[in-house]
Backbone as CSV, one residue per row, in Angstrom:
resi,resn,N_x,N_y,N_z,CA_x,CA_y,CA_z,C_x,C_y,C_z
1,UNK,29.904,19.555,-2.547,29.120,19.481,-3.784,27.628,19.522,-3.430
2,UNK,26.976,20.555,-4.000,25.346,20.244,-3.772,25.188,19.374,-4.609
3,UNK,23.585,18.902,-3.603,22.580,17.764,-4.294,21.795,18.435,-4.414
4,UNK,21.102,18.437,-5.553,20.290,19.065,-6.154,18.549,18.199,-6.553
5,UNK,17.564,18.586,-5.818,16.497,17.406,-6.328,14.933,18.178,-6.672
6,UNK,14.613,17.986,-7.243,13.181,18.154,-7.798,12.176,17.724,-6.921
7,UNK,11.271,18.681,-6.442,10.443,18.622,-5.850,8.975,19.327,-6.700
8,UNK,7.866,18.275,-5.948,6.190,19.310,-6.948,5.595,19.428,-6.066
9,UNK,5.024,20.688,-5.687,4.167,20.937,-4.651,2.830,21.372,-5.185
10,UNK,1.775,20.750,-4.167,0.335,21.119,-4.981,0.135,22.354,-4.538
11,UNK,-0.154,23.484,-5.120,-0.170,25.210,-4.678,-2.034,25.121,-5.003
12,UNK,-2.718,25.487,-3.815,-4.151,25.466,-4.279,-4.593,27.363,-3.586
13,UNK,-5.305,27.621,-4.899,-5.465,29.081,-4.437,-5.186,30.228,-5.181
14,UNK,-4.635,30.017,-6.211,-4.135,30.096,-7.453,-5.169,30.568,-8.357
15,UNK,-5.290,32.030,-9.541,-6.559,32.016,-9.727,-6.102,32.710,-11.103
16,UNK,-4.656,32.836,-11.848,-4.168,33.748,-12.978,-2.960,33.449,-12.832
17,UNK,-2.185,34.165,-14.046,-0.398,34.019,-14.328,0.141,34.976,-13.422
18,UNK,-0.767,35.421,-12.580,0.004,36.703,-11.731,0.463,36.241,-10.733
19,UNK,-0.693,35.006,-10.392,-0.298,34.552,-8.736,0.934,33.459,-9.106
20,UNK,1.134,32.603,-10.206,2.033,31.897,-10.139,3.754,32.873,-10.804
21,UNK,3.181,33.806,-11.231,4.583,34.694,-11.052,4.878,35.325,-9.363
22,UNK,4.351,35.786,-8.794,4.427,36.300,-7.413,4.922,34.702,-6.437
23,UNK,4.504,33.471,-6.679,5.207,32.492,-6.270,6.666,32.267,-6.826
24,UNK,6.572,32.687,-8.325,7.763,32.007,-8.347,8.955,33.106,-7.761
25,UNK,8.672,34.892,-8.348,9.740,35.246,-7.597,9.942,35.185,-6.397
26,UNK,9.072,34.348,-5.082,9.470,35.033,-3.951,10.110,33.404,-3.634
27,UNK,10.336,32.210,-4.382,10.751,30.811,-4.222,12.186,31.156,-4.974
28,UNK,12.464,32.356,-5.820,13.868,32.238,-5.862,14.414,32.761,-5.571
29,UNK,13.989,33.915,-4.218,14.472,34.981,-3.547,14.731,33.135,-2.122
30,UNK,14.313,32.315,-1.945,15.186,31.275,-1.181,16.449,31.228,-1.452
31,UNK,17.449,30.607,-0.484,18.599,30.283,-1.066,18.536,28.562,-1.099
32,UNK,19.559,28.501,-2.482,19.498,27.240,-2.487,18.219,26.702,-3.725
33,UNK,16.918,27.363,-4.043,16.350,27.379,-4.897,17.145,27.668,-6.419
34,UNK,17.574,26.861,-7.583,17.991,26.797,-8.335,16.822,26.907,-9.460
35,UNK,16.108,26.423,-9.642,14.762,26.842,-9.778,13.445,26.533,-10.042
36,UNK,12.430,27.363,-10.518,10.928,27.594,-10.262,9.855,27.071,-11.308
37,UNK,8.940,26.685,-11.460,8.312,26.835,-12.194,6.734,26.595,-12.240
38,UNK,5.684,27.535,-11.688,4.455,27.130,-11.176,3.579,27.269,-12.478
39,UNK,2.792,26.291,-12.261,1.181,26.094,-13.335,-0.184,26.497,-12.686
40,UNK,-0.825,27.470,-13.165,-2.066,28.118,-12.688,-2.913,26.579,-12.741
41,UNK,-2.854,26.422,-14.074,-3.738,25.505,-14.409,-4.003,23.922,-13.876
42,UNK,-2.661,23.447,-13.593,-2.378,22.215,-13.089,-2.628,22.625,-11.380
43,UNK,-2.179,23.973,-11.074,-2.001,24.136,-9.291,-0.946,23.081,-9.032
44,UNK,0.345,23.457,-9.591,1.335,22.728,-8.687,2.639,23.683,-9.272
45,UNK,3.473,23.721,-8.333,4.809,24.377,-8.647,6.092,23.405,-8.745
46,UNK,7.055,23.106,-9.237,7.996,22.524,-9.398,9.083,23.111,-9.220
47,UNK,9.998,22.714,-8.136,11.212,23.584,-8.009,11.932,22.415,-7.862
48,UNK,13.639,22.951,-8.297,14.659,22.584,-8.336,15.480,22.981,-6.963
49,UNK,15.826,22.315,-5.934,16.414,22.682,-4.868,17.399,22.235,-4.484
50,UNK,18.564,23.086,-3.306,19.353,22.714,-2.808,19.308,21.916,-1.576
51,UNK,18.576,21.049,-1.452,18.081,20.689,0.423,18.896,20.870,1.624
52,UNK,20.084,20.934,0.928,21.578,21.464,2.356,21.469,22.919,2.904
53,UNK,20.693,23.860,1.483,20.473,25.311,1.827,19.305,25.787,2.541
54,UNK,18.177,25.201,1.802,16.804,25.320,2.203,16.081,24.177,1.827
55,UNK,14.971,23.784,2.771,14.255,22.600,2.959,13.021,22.651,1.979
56,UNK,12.475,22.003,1.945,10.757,21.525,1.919,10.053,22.576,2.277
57,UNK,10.325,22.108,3.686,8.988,22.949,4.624,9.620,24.566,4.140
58,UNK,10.784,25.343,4.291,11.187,26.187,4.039,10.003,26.700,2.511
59,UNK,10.139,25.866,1.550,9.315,25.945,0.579,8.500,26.278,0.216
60,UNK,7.424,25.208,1.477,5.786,25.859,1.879,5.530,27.290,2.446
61,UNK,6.396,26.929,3.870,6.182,28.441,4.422,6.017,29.513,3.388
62,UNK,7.177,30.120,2.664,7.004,30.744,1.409,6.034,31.060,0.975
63,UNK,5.482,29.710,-0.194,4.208,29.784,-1.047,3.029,30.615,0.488
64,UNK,2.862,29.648,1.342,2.259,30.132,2.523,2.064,31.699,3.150
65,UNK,3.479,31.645,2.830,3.350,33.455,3.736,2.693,34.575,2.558
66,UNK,2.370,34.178,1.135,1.790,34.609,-0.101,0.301,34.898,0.154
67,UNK,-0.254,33.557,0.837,-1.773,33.455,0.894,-2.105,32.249,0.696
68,UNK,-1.908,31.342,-0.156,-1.879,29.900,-0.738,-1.529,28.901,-0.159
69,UNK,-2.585,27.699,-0.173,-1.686,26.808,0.440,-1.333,25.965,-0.219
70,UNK,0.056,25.321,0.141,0.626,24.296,-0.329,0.818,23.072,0.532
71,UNK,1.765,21.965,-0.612,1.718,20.712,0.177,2.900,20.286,-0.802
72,UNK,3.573,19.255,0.096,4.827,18.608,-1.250,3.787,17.721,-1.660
73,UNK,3.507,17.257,-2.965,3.140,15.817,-3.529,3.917,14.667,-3.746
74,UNK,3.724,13.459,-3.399,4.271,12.466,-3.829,5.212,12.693,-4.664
């Protein structure tokens, strides 16, 4: 059975609805990402994950390999 948990990452770098669409499709091209949902405005993304499939850090790298950096938040 997956566990499934909510994670918010602060995405800084972010500058329109383009860049938080280009995050979100390439966070549900992960496996294990159930899903996405980034805010230009706030700079943070919220995903729904599988942690048995793909991690955290798996997460960042991602947003990361885009241009942006991220961080999990509290």
């Amino acid at each position: 059975m997956a566990s499934t948990e909510k994670f918010i990452f602060q995405v800084d770098g972010m500058h329109c609805g383009s860049c938080a669409l280009l995050i979100d499709d390439a966070l549900e091209d992960l496996p294990g990402v159930l899903s996405t949902q980034t805010a230009v405005k706030k700079g943070i993304s919220t995903v729904e994950l599988d942690a048995d499939r793909s991690s955290v850090d798996d997460v960042i790298k991602a947003i990361e390999e885009l241009g942006y950096r991220a961080s999990r938040r509290p």
